[in-house]
FITORBA-102909 format. One record per residue (C-alpha): residue number from 1; residue in three letters; chain; z, y, x. Coordinates in Angstrom, 3 decimals, always signed. Layout:
! FITORBA-102909
<pos->NUM code->ALA unit->A up->Z north->Y east->X>
...
***
This chain:
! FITORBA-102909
<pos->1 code->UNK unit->A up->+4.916 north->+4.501 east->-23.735>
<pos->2 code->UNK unit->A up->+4.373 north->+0.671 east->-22.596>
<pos->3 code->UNK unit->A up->+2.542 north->-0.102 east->-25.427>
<pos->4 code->UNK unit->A up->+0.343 north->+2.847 east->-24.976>
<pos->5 code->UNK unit->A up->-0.452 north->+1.897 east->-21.594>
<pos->6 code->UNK unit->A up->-0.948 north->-2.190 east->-22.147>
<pos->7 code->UNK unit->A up->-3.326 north->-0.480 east->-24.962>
<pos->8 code->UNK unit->A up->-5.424 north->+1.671 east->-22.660>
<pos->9 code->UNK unit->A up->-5.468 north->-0.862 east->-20.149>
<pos->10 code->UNK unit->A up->-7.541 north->-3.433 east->-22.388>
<pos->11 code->UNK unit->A up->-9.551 north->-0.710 east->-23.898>
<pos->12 code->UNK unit->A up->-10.975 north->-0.013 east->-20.368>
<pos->13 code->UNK unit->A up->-10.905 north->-3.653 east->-19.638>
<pos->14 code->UNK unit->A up->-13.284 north->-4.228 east->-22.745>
<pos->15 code->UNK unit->A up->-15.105 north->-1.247 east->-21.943>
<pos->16 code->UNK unit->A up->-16.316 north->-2.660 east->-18.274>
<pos->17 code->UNK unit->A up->-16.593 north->-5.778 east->-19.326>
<pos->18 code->UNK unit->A up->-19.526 north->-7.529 east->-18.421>
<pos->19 code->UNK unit->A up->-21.490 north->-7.054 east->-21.651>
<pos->20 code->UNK unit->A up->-19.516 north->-3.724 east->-22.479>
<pos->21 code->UNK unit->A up->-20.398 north->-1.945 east->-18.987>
<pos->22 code->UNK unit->A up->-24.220 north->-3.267 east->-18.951>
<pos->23 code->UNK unit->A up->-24.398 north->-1.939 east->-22.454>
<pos->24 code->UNK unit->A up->-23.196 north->+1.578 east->-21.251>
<pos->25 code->UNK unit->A up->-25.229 north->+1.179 east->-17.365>
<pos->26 code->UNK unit->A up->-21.830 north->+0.456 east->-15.691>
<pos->27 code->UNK unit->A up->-21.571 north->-1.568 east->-12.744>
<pos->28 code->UNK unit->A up->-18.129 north->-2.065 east->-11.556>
<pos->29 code->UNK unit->A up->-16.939 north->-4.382 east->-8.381>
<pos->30 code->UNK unit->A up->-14.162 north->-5.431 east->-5.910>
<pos->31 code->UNK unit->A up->-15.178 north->-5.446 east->-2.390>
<pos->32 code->UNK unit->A up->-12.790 north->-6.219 east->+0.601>
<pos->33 code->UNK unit->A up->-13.545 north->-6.590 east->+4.577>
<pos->34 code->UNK unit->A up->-12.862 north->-4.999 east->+7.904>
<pos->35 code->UNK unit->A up->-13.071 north->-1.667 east->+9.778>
<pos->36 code->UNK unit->A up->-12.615 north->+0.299 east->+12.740>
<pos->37 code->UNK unit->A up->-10.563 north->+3.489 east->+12.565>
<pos->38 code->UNK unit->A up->-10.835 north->+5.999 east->+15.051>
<pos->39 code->UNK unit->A up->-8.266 north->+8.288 east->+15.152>
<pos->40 code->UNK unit->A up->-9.034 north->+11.456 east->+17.868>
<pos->41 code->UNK unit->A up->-6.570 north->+13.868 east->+19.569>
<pos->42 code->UNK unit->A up->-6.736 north->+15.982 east->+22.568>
<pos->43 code->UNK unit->A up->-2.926 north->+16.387 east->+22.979>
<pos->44 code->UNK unit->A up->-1.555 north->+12.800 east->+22.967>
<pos->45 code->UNK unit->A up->-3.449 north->+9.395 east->+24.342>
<pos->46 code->UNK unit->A up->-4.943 north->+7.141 east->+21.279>
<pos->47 code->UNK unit->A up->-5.959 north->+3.581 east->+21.298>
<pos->48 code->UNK unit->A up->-7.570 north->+2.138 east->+17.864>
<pos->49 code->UNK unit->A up->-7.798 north->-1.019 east->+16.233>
<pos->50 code->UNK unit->A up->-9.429 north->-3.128 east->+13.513>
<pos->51 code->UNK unit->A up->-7.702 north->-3.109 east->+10.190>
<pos->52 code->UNK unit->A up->-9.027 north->-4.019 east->+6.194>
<pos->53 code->UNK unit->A up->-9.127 north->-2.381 east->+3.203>
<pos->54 code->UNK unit->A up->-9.748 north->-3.387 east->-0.299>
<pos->55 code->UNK unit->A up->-11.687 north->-1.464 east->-2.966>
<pos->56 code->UNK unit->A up->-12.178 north->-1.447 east->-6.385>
<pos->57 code->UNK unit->A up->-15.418 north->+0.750 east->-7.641>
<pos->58 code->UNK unit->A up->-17.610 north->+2.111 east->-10.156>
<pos->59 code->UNK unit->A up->-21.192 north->+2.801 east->-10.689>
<pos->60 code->UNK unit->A up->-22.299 north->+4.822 east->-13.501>
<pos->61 code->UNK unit->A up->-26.274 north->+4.491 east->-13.734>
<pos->62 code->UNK unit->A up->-28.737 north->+7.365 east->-14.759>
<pos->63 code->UNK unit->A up->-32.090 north->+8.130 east->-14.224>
<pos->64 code->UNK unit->A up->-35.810 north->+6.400 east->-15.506>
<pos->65 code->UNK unit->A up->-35.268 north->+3.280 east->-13.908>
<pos->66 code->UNK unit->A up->-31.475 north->+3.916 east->-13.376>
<pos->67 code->UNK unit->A up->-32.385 north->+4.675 east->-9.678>
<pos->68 code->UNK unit->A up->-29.479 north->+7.060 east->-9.261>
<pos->69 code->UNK unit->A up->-26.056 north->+6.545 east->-9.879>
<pos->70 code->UNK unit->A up->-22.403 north->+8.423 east->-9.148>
<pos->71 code->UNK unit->A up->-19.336 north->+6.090 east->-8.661>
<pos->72 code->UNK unit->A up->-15.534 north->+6.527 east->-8.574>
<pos->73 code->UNK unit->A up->-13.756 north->+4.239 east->-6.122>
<pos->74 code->UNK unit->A up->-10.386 north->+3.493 east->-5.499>
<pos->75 code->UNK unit->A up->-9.597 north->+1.711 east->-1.833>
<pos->76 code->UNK unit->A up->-6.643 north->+0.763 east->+0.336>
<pos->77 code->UNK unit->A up->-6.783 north->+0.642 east->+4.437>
<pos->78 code->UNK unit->A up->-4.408 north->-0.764 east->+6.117>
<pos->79 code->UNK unit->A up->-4.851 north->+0.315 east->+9.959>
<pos->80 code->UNK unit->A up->-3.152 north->-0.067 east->+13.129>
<pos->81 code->UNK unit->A up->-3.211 north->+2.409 east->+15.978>
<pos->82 code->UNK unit->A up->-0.993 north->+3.256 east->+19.078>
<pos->83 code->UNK unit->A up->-0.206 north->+7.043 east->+19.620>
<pos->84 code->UNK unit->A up->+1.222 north->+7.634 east->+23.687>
<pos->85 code->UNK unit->A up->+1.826 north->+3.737 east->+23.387>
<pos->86 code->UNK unit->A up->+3.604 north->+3.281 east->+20.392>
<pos->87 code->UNK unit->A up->+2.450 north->+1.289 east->+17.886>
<pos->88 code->UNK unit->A up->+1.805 north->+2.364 east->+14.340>
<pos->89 code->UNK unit->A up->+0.630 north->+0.951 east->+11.073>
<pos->90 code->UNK unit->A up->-1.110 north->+3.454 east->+8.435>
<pos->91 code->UNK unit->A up->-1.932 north->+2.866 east->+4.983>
<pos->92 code->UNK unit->A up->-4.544 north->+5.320 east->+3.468>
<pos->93 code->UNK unit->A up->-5.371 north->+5.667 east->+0.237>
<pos->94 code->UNK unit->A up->-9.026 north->+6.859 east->-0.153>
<pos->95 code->UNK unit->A up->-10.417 north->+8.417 east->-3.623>
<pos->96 code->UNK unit->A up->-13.940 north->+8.611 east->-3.149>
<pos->97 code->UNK unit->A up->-16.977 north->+9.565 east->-5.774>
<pos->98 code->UNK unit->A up->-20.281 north->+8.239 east->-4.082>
<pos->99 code->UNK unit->A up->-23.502 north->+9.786 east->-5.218>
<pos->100 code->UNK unit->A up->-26.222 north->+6.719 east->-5.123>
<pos->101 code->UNK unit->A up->-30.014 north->+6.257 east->-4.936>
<pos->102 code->UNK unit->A up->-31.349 north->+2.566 east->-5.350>
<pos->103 code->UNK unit->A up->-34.966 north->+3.266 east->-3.654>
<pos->104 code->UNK unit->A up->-34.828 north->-0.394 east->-3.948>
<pos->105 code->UNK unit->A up->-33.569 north->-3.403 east->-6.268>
<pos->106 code->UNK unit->A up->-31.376 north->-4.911 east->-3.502>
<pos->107 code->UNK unit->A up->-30.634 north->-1.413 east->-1.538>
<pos->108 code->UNK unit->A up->-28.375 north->+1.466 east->-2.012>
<pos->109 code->UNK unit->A up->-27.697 north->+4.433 east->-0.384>
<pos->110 code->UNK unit->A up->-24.461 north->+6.562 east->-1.083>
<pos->111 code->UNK unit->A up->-22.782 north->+9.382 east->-0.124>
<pos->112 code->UNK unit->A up->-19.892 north->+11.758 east->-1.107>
<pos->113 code->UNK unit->A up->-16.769 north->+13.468 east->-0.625>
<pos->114 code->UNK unit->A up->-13.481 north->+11.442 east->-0.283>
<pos->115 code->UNK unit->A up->-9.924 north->+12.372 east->-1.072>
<pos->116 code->UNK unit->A up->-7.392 north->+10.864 east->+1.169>
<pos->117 code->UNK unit->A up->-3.736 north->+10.035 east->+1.056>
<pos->118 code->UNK unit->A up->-1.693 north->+8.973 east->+3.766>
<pos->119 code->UNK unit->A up->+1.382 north->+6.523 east->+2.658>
<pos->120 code->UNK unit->A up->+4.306 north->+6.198 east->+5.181>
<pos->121 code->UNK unit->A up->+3.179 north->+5.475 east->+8.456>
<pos->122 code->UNK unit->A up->+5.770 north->+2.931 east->+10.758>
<pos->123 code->UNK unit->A up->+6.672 north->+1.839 east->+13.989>
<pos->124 code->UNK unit->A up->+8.240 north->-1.443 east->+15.278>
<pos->125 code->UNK unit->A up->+11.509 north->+0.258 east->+15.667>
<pos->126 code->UNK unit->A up->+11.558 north->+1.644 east->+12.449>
<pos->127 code->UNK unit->A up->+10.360 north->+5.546 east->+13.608>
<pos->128 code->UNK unit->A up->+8.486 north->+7.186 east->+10.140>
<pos->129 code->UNK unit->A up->+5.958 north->+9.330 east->+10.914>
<pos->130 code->UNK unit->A up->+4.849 north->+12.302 east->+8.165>
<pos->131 code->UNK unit->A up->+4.067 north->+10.336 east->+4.909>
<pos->132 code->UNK unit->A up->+2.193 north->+11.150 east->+1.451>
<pos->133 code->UNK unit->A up->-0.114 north->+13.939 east->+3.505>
<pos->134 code->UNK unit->A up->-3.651 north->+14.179 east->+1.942>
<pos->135 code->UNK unit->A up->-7.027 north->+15.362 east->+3.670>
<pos->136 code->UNK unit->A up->-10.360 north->+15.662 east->+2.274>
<pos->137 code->UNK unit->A up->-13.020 north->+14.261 east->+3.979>
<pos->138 code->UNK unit->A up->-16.961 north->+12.459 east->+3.377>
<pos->139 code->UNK unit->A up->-18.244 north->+9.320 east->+2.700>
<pos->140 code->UNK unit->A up->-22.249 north->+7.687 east->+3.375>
<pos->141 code->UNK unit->A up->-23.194 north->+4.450 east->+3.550>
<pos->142 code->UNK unit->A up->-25.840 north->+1.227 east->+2.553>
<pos->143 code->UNK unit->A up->-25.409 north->-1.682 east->+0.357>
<pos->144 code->UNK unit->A up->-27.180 north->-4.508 east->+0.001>
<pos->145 code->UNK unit->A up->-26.821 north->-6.671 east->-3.138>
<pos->146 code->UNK unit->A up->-28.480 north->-10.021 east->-4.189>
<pos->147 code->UNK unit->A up->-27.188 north->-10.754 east->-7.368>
<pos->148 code->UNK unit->A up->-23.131 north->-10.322 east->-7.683>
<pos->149 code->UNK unit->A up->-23.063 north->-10.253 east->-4.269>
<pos->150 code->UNK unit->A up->-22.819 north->-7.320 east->-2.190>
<pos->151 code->UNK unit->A up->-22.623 north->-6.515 east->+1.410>
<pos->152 code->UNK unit->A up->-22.002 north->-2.988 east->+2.498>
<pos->153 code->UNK unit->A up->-21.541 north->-1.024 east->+5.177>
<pos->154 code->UNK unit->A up->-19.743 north->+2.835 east->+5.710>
<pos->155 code->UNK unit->A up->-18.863 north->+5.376 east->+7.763>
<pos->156 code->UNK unit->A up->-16.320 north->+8.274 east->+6.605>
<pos->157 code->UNK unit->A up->-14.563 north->+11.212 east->+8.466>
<pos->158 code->UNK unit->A up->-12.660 north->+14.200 east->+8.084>
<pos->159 code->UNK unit->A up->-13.868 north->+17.483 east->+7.408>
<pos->160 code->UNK unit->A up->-10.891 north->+18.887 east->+9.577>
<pos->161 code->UNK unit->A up->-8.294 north->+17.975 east->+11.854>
<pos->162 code->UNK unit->A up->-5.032 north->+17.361 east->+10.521>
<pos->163 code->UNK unit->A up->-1.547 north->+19.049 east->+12.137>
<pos->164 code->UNK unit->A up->+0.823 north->+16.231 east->+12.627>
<pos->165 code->UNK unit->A up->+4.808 north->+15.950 east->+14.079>
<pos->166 code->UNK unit->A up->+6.553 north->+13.536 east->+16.320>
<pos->167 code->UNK unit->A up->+9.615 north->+12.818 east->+14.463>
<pos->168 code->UNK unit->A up->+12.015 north->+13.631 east->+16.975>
<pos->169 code->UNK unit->A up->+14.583 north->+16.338 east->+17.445>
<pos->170 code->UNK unit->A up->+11.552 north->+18.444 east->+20.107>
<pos->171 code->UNK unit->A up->+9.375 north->+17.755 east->+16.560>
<pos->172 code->UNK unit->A up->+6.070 north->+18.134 east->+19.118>
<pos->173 code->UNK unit->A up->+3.284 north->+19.016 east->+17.248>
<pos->174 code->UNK unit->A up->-0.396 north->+17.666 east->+17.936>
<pos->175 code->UNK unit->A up->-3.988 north->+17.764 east->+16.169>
<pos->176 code->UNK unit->A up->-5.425 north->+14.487 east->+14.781>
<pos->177 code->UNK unit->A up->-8.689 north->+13.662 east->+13.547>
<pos->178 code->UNK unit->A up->-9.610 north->+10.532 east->+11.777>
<pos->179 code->UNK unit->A up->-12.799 north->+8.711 east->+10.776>
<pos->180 code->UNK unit->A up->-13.876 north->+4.749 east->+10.353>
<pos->181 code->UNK unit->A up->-16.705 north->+2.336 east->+10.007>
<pos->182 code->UNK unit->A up->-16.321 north->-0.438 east->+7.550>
<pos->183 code->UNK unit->A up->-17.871 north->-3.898 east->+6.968>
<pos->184 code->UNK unit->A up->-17.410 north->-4.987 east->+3.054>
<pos->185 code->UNK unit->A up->-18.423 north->-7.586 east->+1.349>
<pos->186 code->UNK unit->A up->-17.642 north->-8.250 east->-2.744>
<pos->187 code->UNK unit->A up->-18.973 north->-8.941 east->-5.744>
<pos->188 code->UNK unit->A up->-20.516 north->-6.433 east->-9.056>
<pos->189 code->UNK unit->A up->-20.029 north->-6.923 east->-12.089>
***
């Protein structure tokens, strides 16, 4: 099973290479930066804060003058946020598949759907909030690129607030809604 994967993993590897991915119209990339989260609730107080993510991404070109393009992404968000003063930190996983138009040869615009998955979410004092809980959500943003370089900025949200618990022994329920707006900057490959 090892080998297998060790296998796969430098098949893909040789596939996105630089000369393998142009040769297929594949641009990949790693991007990292900062963003503000802003989680919403009506039923308990919420104060946001900057975190950072890192992504790793796709682009699969098509079109005459491979002006359009859809792209798989993986990212991680690390956030921090206080819910009725207590301090959290939430990792998110985000899945999303951008849809792009390049009107032109330094500018993109994208937008999609996003799959998201909450990892455990933590408290100074050790309190675990509900962890692995998914939502489903959209993407839309710009990049600029010059080059290998690209700057890029993003807004995503939910399509639908999310139930959530206290863990305590009342197990209070509330509503939650999240969304953020991202600064990256990375490099294409």
């Amino acid at each position: 099973m090892g080998k297998r994967i060790v296998l796969w993993a430098l098949f893909v590897c040789g596939l996105f290479s630089e000369q393998g991915a142009h040769a297929w119209g594949v641009d990949w990339g790693i991007t990292g930066g900062v963003g503000r989260s802003n989680y919403r609730s009506g039923d308990v107080h919420v104060r946001n804060r900057v975190g950072w993510h890192a992504d790793l991404g796709l682009s699969f070109k098509m079109g005459l003058r491979n002006q359009f393009s859809i792209g798989p992404e993986f990212s991680w968000t690390h956030n921090r946020v206080e819910l009725d003063h207590e301090p959290l930190t939430v990792n998110l996983f985000q899945l999303p598949v951008t849809f792009g138009y390049q009107p032109l040869p330094f500018l993109r615009l994208h937008a999609g759907p996003v799959f998201k998955l909450y990892d455990k979410t933590t408290s100074p004092r050790g309190t675990i909030f509900p962890s692995l809980h998914s939502s489903v959500g959209y993407v839309a943003g710009i990049q600029f690129r010059v080059s290998v370089v690209q700057l890029w900025l993003r807004y995503s949200g939910q399509f639908a607030p999310r139930d959530t618990y206290w863990p305590s022994a009342d197990s209070r329920p509330f509503r939650i809604r999240y969304s953020s707006l991202s600064l990256g900057v990375g490099f294409a490959f």
